[in-house]
Backbone as CSV, one residue per row, in Angstrom:
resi,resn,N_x,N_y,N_z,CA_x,CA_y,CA_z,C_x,C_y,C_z
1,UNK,-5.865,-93.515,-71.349,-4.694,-93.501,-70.510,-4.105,-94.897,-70.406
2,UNK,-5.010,-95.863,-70.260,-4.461,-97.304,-69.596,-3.468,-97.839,-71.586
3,UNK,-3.971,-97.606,-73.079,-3.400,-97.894,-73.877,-1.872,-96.889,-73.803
4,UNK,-1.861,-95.464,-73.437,-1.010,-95.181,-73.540,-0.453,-95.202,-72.639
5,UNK,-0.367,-95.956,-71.333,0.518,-96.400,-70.522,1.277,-97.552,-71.139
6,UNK,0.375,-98.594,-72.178,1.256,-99.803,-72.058,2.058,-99.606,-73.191
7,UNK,1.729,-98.781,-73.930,2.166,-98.503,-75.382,3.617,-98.039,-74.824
8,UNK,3.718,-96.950,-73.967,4.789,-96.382,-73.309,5.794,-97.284,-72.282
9,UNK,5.184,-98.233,-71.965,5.796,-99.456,-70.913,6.370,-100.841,-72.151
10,UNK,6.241,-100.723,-73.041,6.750,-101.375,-74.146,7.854,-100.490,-74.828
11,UNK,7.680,-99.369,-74.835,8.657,-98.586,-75.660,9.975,-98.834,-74.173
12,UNK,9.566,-98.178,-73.162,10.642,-98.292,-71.790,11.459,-99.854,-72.201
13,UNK,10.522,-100.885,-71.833,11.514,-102.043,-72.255,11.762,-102.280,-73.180
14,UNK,11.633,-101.973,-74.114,12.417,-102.313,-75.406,14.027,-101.598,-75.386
15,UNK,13.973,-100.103,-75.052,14.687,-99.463,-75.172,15.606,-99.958,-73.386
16,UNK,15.089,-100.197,-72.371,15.531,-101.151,-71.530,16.847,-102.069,-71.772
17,UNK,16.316,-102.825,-72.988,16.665,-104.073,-73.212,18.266,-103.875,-73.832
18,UNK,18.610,-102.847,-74.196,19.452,-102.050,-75.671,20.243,-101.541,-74.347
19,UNK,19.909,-101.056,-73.510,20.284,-99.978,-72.667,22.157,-100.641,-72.210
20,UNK,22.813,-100.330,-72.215,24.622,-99.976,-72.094,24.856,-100.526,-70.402
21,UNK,23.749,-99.954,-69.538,24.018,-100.183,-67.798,23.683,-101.536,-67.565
22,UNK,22.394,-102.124,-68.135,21.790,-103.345,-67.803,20.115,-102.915,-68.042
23,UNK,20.218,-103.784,-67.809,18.746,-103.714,-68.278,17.774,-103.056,-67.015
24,UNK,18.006,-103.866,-66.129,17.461,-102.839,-64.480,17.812,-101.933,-64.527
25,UNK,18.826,-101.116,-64.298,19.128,-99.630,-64.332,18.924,-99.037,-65.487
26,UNK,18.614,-99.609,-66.418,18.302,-98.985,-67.841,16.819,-98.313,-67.403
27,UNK,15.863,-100.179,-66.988,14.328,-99.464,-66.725,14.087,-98.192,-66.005
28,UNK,14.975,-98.351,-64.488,14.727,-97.677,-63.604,15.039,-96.248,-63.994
29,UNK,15.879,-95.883,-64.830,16.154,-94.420,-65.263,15.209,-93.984,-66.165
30,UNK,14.493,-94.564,-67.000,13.344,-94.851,-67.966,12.009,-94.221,-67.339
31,UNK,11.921,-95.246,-66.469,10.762,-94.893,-65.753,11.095,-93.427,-64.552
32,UNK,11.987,-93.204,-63.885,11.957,-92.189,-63.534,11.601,-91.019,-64.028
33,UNK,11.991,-90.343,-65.692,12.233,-89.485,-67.013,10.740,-89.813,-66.740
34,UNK,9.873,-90.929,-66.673,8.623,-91.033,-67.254,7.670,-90.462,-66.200
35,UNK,8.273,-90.760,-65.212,7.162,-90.493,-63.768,7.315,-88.477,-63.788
36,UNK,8.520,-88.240,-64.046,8.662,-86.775,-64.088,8.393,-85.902,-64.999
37,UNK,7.726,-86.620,-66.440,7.389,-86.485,-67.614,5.669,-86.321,-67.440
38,UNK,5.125,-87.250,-66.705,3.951,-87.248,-66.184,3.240,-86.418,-65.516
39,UNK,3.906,-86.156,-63.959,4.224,-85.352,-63.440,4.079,-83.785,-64.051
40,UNK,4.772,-83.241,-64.512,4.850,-81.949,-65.650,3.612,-81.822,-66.357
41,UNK,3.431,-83.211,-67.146,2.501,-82.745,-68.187,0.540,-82.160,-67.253
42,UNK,0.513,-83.422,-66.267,-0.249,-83.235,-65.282,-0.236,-81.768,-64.581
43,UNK,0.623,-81.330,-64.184,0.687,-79.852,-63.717,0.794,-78.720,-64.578
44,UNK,0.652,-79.253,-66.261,0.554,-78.256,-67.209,-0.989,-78.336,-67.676
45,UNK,-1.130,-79.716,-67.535,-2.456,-79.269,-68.419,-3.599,-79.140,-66.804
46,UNK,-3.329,-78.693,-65.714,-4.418,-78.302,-65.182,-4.945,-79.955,-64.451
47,UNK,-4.516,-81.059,-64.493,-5.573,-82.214,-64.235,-5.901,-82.107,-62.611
48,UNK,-6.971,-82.625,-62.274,-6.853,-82.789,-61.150,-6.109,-84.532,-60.351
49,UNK,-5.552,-84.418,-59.098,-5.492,-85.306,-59.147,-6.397,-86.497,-58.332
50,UNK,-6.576,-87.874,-58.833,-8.014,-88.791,-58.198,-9.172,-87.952,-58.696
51,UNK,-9.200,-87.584,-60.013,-10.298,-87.128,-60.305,-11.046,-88.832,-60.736
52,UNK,-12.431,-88.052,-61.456,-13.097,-89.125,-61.905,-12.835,-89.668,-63.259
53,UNK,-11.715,-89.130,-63.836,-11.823,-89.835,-65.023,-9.230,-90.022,-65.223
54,UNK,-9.154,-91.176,-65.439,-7.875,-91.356,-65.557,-6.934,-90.107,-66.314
55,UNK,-6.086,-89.658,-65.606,-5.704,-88.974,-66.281,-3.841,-88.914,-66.049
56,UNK,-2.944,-87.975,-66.272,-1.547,-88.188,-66.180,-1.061,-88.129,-64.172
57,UNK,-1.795,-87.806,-63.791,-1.724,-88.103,-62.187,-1.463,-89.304,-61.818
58,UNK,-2.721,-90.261,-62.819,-3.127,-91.585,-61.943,-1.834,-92.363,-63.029
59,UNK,-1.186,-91.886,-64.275,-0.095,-92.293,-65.070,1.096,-91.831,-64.356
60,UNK,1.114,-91.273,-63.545,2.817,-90.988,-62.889,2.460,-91.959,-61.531
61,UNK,1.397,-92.050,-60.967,1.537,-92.946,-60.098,2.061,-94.779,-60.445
62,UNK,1.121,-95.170,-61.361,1.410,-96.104,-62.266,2.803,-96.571,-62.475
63,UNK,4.167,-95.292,-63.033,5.064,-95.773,-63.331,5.933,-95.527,-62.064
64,UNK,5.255,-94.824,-60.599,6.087,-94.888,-59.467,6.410,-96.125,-59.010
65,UNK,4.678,-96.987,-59.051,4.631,-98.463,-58.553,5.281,-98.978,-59.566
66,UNK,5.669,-99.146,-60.665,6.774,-100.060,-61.847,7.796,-99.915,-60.949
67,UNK,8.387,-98.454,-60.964,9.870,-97.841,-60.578,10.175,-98.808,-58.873
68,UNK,9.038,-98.792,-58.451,9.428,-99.479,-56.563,9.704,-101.035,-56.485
69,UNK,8.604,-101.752,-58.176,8.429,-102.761,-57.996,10.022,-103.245,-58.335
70,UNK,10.329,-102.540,-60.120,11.772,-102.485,-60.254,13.026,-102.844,-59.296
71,UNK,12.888,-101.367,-58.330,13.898,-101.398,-57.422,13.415,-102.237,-56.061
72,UNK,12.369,-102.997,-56.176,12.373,-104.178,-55.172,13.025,-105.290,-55.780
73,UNK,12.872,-105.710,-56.955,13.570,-107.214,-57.827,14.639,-106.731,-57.913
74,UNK,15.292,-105.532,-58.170,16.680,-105.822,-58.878,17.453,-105.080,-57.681
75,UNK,18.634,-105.860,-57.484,19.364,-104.904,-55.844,20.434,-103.990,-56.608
76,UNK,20.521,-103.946,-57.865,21.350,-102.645,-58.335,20.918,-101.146,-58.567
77,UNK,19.221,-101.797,-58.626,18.824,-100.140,-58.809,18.571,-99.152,-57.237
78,UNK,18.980,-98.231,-57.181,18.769,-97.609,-56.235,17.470,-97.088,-55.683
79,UNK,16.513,-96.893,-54.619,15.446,-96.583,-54.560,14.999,-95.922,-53.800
């Protein structure tokens, strides 16, 4: 989980970086798609959540705290 978080937090900013709005509102829409992407996959495949072993629960939490930290630094993104 923790490689394919960062693998996925590199793809967000890269594609961030390209993004037409800015780069803050680029992330912040990024990571939202991702937290709700998480979210889903977690309630499809059955995980529990705070289980004992990392799974897409403890990965949508992950990109909530990005998404808050986001919309704490940047005052354009909404939060």
């Amino acid at each position: 989980m923790l490689v394919r978080f960062c693998l996925r937090m590199l793809v967000l900013v890269a594609f961030a970086t390209f993004g037409g709005i800015g780069f803050g509102r680029s992330l912040a829409m990024l990571l939202w798609m991702s937290i709700i992407f998480s979210a889903v996959m977690g309630s499809i495949r059955r995980e529990s959540p705070f289980g004992g072993v990392l799974n897409y629960w403890d990965e949508t939490v992950a990109y909530a705290t990005v998404y808050a930290l986001v919309g704490a630094v940047s005052q354009t993104v909404p939060v």
